[in-house]
N, C-alpha and C positions, 0 to 999 in steps of 0.2 A: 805270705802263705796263710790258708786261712785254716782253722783249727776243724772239729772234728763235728763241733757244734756246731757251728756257722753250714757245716753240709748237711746236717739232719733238720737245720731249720729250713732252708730252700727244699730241700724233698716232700717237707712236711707241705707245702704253702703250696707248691708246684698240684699235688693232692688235693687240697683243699682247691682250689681250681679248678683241676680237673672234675672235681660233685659237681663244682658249681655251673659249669658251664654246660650243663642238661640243661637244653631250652623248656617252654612251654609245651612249643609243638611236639619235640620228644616223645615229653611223657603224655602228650594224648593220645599220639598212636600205642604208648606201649598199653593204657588204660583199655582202650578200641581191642588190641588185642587179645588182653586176661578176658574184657567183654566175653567175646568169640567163644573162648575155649571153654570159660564157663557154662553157654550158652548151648555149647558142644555136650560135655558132660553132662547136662542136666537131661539132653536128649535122646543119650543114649537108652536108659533102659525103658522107654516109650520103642524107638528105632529098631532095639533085637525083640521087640514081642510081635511087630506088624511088619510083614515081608512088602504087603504094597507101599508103604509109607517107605521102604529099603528103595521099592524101584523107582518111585515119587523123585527122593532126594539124587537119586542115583541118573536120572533123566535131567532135573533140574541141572547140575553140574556138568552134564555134558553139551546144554542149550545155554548156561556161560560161557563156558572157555573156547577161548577164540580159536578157529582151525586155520 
């Protein structure tokens, strides 16, 4: 039988595993991401002062996304 520590040591390691095993690739898509959203925010208050730059971006995403 194994005692109380012996369980908290495997939990503990199991954890420690689990951080570690974020590959590379992971964290460049998550980096890609925060990118994006900062890139978003920054362009917001350009975006609510100019209505054509609203239907620019607004045209642009409808000539991405696939139908």
């Amino acid at each position: 039988m194994g005692s109380k520590v012996d369980l908290k040591s495997k939990t503990k390691n199991s954890k420690v595993r689990d951080v570690n095993s974020i590959s590379d690739e992971d964290k460049s898509v998550w980096f890609i991401w925060i990118g994006l959203v900062f890139v978003a925010i920054a362009a917001l208050p350009f975006i609510a002062r100019s209505p054509d730059l609203i239907g620019f971006i607004a045209d642009l995403c409808l000539a991405v996304s696939p139908v």
